[in-house]
N, C-alpha and C positions, 0 to 999 in steps of 0.2 A: 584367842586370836579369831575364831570363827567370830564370836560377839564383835568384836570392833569391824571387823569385815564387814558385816551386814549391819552396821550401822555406819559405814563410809557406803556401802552400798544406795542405803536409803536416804543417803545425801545427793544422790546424783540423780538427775532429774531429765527425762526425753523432753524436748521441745518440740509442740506439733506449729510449725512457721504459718501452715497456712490458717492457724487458728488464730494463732496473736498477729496475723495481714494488717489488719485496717488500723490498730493504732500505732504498729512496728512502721507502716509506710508513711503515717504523717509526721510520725515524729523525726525519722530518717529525710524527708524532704524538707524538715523544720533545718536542721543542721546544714543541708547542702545549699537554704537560701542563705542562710547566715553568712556562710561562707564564701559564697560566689557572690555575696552584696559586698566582701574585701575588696572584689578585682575587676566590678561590673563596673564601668561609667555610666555617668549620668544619664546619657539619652537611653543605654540598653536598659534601664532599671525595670521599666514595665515587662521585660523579662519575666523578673524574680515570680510577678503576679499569674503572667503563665505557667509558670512549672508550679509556681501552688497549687493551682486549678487544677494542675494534670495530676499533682500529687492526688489530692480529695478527690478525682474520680476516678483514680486506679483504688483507694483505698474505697471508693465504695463499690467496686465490680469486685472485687474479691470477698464482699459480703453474699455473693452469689452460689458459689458452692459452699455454702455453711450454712446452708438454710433448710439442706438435709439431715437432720437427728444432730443432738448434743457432741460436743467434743469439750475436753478436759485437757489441762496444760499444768506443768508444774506444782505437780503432783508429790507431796513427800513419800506416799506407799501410793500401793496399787485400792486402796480405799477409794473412790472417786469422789470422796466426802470430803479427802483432806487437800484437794484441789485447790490452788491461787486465781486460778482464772479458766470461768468456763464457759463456754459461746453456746446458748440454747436460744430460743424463742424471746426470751426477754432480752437477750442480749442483743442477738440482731436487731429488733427493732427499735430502741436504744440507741443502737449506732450509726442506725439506718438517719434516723431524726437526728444526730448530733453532725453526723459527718456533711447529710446533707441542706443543713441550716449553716453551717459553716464554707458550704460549695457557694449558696446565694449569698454570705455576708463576703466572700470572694468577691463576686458579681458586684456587688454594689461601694465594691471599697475602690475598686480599680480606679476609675477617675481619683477619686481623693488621692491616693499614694503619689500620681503623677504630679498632685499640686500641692497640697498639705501636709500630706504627710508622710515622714520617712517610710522609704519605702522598705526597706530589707526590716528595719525592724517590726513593723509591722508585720508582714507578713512573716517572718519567724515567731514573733507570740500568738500570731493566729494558729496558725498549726501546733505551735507547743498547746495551746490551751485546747484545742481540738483536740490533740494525740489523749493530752488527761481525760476528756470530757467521753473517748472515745472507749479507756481503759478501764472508766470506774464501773457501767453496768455489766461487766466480763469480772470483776475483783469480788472471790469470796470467801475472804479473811479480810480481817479489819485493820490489818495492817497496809497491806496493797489498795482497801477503799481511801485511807488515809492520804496514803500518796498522792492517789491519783486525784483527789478531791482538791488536792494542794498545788499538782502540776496543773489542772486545771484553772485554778485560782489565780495565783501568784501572776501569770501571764495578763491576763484579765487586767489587776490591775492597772501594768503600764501602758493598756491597749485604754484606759480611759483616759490618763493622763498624757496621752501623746503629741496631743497638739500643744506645741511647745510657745510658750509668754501666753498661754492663753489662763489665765486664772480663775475659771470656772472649770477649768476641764481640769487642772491641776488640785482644786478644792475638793471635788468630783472622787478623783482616784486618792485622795486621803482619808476622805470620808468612809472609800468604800474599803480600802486597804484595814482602816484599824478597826472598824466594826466586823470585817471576817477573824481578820486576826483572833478579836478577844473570842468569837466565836470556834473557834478552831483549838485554841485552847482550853476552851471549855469541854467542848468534844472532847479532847485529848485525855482531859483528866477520867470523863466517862468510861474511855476505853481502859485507861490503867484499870478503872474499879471493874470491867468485865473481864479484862485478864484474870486479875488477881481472886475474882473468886468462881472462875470456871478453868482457868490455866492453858487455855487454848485460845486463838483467836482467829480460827476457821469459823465460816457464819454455822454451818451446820453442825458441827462440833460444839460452840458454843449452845447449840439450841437442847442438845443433850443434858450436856453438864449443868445448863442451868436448870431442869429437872432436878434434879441434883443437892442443889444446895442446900446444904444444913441451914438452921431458924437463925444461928445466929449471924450466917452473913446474908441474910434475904435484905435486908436494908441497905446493905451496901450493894446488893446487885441491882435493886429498885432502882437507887440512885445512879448506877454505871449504866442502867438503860435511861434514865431520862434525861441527862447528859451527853450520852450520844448521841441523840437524836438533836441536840442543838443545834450543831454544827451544820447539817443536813436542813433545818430548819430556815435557818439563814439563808440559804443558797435559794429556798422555795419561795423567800419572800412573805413567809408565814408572819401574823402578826403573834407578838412585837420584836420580830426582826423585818419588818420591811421600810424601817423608815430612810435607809440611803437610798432607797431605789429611783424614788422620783429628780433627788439632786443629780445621783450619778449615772441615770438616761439621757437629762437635760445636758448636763458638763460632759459626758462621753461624744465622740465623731457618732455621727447619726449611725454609722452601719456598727460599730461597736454596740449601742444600744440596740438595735436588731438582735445580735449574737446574744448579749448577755439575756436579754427576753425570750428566747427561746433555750440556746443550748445551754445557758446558764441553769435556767431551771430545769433543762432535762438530765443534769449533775445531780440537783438535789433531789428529788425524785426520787430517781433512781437509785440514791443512798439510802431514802428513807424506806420505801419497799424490801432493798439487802435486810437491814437491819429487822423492820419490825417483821415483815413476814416468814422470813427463813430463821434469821437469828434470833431474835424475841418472842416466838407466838406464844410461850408459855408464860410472857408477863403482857399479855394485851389489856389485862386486868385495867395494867398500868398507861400504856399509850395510846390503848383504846379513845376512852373517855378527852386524853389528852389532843388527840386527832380532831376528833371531834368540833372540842371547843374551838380550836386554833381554825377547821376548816368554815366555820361559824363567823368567828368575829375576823377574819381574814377577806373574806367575800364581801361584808359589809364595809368595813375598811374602806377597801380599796374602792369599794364603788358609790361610799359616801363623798370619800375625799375625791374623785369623778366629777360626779353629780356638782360638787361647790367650784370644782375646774370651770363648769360651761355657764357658770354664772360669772364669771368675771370676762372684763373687755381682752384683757389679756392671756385668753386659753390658749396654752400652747399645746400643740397637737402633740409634742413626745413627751409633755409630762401626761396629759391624758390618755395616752397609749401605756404610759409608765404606772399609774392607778386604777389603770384594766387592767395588765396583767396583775396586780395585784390580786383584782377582785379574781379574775382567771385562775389564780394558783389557790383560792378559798376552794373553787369548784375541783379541781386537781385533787385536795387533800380528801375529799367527801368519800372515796372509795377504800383508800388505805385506812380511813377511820370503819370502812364499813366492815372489812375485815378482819377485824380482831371481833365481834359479833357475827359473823355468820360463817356456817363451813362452808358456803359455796369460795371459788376464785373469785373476788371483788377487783383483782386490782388491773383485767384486763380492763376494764373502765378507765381507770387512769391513763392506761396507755394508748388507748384508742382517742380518748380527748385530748393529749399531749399531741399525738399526730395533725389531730385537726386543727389545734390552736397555733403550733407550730408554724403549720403553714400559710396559714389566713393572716398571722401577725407579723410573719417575712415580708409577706404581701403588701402589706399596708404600710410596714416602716419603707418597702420598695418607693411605695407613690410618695411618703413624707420627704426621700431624698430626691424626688424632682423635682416638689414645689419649693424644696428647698436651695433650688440652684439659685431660684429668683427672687426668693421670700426667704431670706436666711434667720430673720424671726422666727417660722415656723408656725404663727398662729391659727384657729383655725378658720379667722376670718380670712386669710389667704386662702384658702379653698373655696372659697364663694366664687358660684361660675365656674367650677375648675372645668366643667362639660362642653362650656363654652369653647375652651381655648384649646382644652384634651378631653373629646368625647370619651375615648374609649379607657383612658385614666381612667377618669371617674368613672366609669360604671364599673371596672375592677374593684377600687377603691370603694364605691360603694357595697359591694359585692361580698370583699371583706370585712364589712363592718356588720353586713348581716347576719354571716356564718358567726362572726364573735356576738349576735345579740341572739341567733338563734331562731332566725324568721328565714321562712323562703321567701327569695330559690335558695340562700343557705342551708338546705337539706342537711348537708353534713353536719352543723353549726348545732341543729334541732336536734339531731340523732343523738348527737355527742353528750347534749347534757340532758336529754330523754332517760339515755342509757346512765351515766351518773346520780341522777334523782333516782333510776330505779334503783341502783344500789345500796341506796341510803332507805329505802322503802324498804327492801327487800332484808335489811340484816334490822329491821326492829328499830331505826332511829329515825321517828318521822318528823320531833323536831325540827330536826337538820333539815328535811327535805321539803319543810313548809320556810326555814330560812332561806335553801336555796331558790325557793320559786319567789319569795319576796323580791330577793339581790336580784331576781333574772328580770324582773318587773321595771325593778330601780333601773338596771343599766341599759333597759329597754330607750329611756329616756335622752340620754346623750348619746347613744348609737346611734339614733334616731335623727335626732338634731342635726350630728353629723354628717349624717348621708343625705339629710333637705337642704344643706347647704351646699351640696355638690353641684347642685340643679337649681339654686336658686340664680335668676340675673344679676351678673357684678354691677356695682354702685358705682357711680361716677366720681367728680371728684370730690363729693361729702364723705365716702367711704375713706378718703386718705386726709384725714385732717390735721396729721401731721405730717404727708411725705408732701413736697411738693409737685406741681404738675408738670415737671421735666422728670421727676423719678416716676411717676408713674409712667409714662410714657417711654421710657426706656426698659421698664419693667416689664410692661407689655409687649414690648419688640422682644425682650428676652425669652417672653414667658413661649413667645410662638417658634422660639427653636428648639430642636429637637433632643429629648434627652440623651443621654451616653446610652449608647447600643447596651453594655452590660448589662444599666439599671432595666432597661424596658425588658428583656432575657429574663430579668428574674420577675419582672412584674407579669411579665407571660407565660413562664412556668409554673407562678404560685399560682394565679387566675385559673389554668388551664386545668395543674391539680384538683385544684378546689370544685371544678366544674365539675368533672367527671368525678370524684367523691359525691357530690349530689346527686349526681344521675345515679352511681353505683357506692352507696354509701358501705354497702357489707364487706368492702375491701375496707377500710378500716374497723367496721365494728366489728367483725368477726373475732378478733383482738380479744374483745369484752366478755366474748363466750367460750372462751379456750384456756385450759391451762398452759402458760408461758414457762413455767420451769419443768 
């Protein structure tokens, strides 16, 4: 009797509420739009978009008090090891970047929902994919990264396919649907094979027992780690899993591609850190090398297929924002690869450049949804003159194109991949760090171009050789009305972030020199 006792005992688990706040309040506000989109009519519907808003920033003021020392939730013993979810340094900052990447794709969806698109459901898969996006850097067991990598997902898709009879938006979220899919399955079977030959699927537990293991299942745990990490891989846009990314930016609503380029990848990420640094170090043998590669032909990739974007007449600014992040998340992997080589902490690097990329590429998808009210093409020859018609756009806009190339006044922009190359120096792989300064070289070149056509004089009517000279002239009339109050809110808060990061850049890199767990 005592035995059964204290194993009903150790089944029953303290909930600390203000630890699990921030993704318990978005998910809790995810239900109450769903529901009140039953019985709202149509003119109150831009409701639903306020209580979102209010939702995501009560869930990010409650990241406030938890930014004093660790706490641990759902807990099977009083081990603090065999924890489900636990809010330290890396977790705040994690949710900090997820919750509030998801506050500015609020901002910038708002008009949209009033014209295009359904509003309640929208904004229920927005916050359902926030609440996951917000659960997974707090999950640690492989079960609950699972979930939440899936809650976060699944949402996601219907948020590209939304705009309904539109057939690129609907090829978009198939694309992207059954390339996670096989991915997530593939993960899956990974995790069976670390189950099965450690017996636990607590990250730190796991990092134990794989000490552990007898010679004859070391090939099966090999393969249960390079299998998980697929999954995770996907999400980062690693090559060769980035090939939906450019179709499903272009076919997603412009502020859906915002969310999936950032908090999308701060999903993946953040998986791939759980697993290799906590749960795996004792096979880095193994994903070391593998990092490595992938942050190598990842950065070029993306900044190859770049580079061929600004040679054609037809550059669209969100597939080329869509083959920087690309080459962006080559630079991301370069510290998690540096850490399985060196005992220093490598991967406040990653975290400190996710901040900064984070916010510069809000920024600039910001300015992409204005010229897009009038240029629904989106190319980037629609930016030509943009300073003309909106000075202070464009100097934003330019602004963030330099932090992502990495020149001042992008202070922050330099810092970030200063601090990343040094990682890669620093753990012995100079390789890498003579690749990364190549890529940084290449994308020097269409960042560039970029931001000289922000300031170059618009073209008259040779520059429209196919629109005629009544559309341009109503274009023009358009182009001098003023954007939706949200969008500029968020194109002032990323600008203004970003500012003060260069002036005081050590509020983010400080990140890079501290232990997070």
């Amino acid at each position: 009797m005592t035995v059964a006792a204290d194993s009903v005992t150790s089944l029953v688990q303290s909930v600390d509420w203000l630890t699990i706040a921030p993704p318990t309040i978005t998910a809790t506000v995810a239900l109450i739009v769903l529901v009140a989109d039953l019985f709202v009519s149509e003119k109150r519907k831009p409701l639903l978009g306020a209580v979102s808003i209010a939702g995501l920033v009560a869930a990010l003021i409650t990241l406030v008090p938890l930014r004093k020392g660790n706490r641990a939730t759902f807990c099977l013993t009083t081990d603090a090891d065999a924890c489900s979810y636990t809010a330290d340094r890396f977790t705040l900052v994690i949710q900090l970047l997820v919750l509030g990447g998801a506050l500015l794709t609020a901002l910038l969806s708002l008009h949209d929902t009033r014209k295009k698109l359904p509003a309640g459901e929208f904004w229920f898969l927005l916050l359902s994919s926030a609440a996951g996006a917000a659960l997974l850097p707090a999950s640690r067991d492989l079960a609950t990264l699972v979930v939440a990598l899936e809650v976060a997902s699944l949402p996601a898709f219907a948020l590209v396919g939304l705009r309904r009879g539109d057939r690129l938006s609907s090829e978009a979220a198939l694309k992207f649907f059954l390339s996670s899919v096989t991915a997530t399955a593939v993960m899956l079977l990974g995790v069976s094979f670390v189950y099965a030959t450690t017996g636990t699927l607590h990250l730190t537990q796991i990092a134990t027992e794989l000490d552990k293991v007898p010679g004859q299942l070391d090939s099966l745990a090999k393969v249960g780690v390079a299998l998980t990490l697929v999954g995770f891989a996907f999400k980062t846009a690693a090559v060769p899993f980035h090939f939906w990314v450019p179709d499903t930016y272009v076919g997603a609503p412009l502020p859906v591609a915002a969310y999936l380029s950032v908090v999308g990848k701060a999903v993946g990420f953040s998986g791939l850190i759980l697993v290799t640094v906590i749960a795996f170090p004792g096979y880095a043998d193994v994903w070391g090398p593998v990092m490595a590669v992938l942050a190598g032909l990842t950065m070029t990739a993306g900044n190859v297929a770049a580079l061929r974007q600004s040679a054609t007449r037809a550059w669209s600014a969100v597939r080329l924002l869509a083959w920087s992040s690309v080459a962006q998340a080559g630079y991301l992997l370069v510290p998690i690869a540096a850490a399985a080589y060196s005992s220093d902490d490598q991967i406040g690097a990653t975290v400190a450049y996710a901040l900064m990329y984070g916010i510069v590429n809000l920024g600039a998808f910001a300015v992409a949804a204005v010229v897009a009210r009038t240029r629904p093409l989106n190319r980037i020859s629609d930016y030509r003159g943009l300073y003309t018609t909106r000075p202070l756009t464009a100097l934003a806009m330019g602004f963030f194109l330099l932090c992502l190339a990495g020149l001042p006044p992008g202070i922050v922009g330099l810092f970030a991949k200063v601090t990343v190359f040094s990682s890669a120096v620093d753990a012995g792989l100079g390789w890498l760090a003579v690749v990364m300064a190549i890529n940084v070289v290449i994308a020097l070149y269409y960042y560039l171009q970029w931001t000289a056509i922000l300031f170059r004089a618009p073209e008259g009517a040779a520059e429209a050789a196919t629109e005629s000279a009544e559309a341009d002239g109503e274009a023009a009339a358009a182009a001098r009305r003023r954007a939706p109050a949200p969008v500029t809110v968020a194109i002032v808060l990323t600008a203004v972030v970003g500012v003060v990061l260069s002036g005081y850049p050590q509020l983010v890199l400080r990140f890079a020199a501290s232990n997070l767990f």
